[in-house]
N, C-alpha and C positions, 0 to 999 in steps of 0.2 A: 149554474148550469154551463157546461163546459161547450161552446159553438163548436159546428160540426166542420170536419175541413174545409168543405164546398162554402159554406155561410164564410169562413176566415178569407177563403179565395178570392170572393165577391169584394167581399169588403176591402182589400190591398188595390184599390183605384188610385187614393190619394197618400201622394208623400207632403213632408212639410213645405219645400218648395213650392208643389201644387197650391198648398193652403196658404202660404203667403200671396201666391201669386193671386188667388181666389180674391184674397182680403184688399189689395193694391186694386183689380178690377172691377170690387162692388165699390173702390172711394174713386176710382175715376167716373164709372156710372153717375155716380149719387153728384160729383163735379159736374158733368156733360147736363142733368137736369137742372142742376142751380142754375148753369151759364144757360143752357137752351130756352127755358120758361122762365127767368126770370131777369138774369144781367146782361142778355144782348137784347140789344135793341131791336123792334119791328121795322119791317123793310119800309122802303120809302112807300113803294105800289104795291105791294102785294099783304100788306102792316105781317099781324101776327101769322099770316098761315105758311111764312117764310122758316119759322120754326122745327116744321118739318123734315127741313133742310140738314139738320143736324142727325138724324137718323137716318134719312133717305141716302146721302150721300156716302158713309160711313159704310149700313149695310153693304151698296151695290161695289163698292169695292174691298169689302172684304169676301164679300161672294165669288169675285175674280179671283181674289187669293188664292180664297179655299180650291177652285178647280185648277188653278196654275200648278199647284200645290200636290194635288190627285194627277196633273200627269206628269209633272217631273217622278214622283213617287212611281206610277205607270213603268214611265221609260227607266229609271233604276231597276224595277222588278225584269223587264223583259228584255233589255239589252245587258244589264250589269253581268259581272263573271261569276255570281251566286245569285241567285233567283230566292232572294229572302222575300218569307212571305210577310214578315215585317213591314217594309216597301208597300206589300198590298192592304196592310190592316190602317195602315196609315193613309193611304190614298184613301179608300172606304172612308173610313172618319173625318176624314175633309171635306169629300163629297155631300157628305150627310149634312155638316154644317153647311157649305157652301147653300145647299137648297132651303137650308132654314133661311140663310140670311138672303139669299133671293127671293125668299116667297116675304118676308119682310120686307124688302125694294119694293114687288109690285104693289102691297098693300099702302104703302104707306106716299107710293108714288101715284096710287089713285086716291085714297084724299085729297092730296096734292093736286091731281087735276081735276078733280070735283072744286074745288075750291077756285082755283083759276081759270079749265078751259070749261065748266060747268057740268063736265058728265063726268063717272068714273073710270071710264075707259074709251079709246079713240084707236084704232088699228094703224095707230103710226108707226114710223119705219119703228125708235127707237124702242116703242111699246111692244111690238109685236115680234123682233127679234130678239129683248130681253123675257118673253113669254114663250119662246122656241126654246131658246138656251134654259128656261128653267124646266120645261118638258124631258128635254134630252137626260138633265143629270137625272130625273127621277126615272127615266129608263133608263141608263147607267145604275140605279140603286137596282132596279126591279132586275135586274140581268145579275147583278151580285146576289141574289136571293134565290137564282135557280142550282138545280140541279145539277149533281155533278162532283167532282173531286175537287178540292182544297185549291190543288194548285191548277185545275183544267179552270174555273171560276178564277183564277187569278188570272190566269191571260189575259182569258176572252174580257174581262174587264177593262184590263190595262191598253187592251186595243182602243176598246168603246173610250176610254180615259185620255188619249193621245189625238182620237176623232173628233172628239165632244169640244176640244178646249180650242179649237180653231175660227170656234163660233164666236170669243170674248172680241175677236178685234172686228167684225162685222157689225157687235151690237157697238161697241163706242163709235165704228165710226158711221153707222146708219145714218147719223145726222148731217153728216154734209154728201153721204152716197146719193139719198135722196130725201125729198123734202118735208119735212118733221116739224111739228109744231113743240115737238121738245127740246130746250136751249140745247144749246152748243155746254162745252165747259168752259165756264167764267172763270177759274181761278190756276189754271196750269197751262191756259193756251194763253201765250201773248201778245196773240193776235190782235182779239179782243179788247178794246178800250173800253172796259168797267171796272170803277174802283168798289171795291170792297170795305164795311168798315171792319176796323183793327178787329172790334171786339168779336162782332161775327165770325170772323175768319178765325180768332183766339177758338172762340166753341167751337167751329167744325175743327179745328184741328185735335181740342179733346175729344169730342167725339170719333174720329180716325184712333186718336191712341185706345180709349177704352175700349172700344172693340176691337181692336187688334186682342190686345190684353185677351180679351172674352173668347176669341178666336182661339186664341194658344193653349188657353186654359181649358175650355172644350176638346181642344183637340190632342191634350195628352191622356185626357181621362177616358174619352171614348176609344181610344188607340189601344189604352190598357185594356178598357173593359171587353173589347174584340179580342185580346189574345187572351183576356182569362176565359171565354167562352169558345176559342181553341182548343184550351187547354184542357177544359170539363167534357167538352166532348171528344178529345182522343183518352181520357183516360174512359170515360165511357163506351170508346172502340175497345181500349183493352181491355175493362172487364167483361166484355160480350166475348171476346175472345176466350178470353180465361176461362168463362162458363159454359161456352160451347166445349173448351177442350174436355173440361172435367166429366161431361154430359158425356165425350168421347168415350174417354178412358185411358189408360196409359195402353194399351191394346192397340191404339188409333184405330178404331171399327167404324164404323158411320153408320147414323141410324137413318 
């Protein structure tokens, strides 16, 4: 049985690129678990729920990425000397990830503090501003889902995309604007007198790589699958078109 255009369309997501890269960030994964639950060692105070730390860390700055990411794409679309909607399908797919992998942060950062401060949530600065910032992008998503023309939703997007990403340096630095029971950052401030072991530090740095990886990899496939669903629905404007015409006539009469 021969697939029908639309079923072939769908399916042209992934090139072999794609699939290599696919295959390189399920063996970094399958690394970041060896080294996280098994070859790094448990913290001195906090033993195994330090563990954590290997996905917690990861997500919330690849969730920075993702929106950094949505609004330089933003400001290409709406400053650049072509208004490619390119620019915008690609900001969208960022954003979309950025909020998986923020809503992964808060999840995995209240285990974390169930485990340590005893409850699973506490209205600290750093809690409660990474809990605004993940609000905002899902109104950022909900505003790309309204009403309207291709490129009118591209703006007013890319505006909300250039507003939203102002909030990333409020939440990092909530922790010393005001008083938070959520560390500081151990391992890039050197301020800080804590040493780290090698090993730990070896696994949070794969874990940064695979999800980078994960990140990339998400975000050409969904980047594609936006523009083939572009694509199905202008060709779906033109046969409504075409069908109204024929319905016309060559007369051009209107019923």
């Amino acid at each position: 049985m021969t697939p029908s255009p639309q079923t072939s369309t769908r399916r042209a997501t992934g090139t072999r690129a794609t699939r290599v890269l696919g295959i390189v960030t399920l063996v970094m994964l399958g690394w970041l678990g060896l080294f996280g639950l098994a070859l790094s060692p448990a913290d001195v105070d906090q033993g195994d729920a330090v563990r954590i730390m290997y996905v917690h860390v990861p997500t919330v700055w690849l969730a920075y990425l993702a929106f950094i990411v949505t609004a330089v794409c933003s400001a290409l679309y709406l400053f650049g000397k072509r208004h490619s909607l390119g620019f915008d399908r690609v900001a969208g797919a960022s954003a979309e990830i950025g909020v998986v992998f923020m809503a992964l942060t808060l999840i995995s950062g209240s285990l974390w503090g169930r485990i340590t401060w005893g409850v699973y949530w506490q209205w600290d600065a750093r809690l409660t501003t990474t809990a605004l910032l993940f609000v905002t992008y899902i109104g950022y998503l909900a505003v790309r889902g309204l009403d309207g023309t291709r490129e009118r939703r591209a703006r007013r997007s890319a505006v909300i995309g250039l507003l939203a990403v102002v909030e990333i340096p409020l939440v990092h630095w909530s922790v010393r604007l005001w008083r938070s029971l959520h560390q500081e950052a151990t391992i890039l401030d050197t301020d800080l007198d804590v040493d780290i072991d090698g090993l730990m530090l070896f696994s949070l740095f794969v874990g940064v790589v695979a999800f980078t990886l994960l990140f990339v990899w998400l975000l050409l496939h969904r980047s594609r699958t936006i523009a083939l669903d572009d694509l199905l629905a202008d060709r779906g404007i033109d046969r409504a078109i075409a069908e109204r015409r024929a319905e016309v006539g060559p007369s051009g009469g209107s019923s």
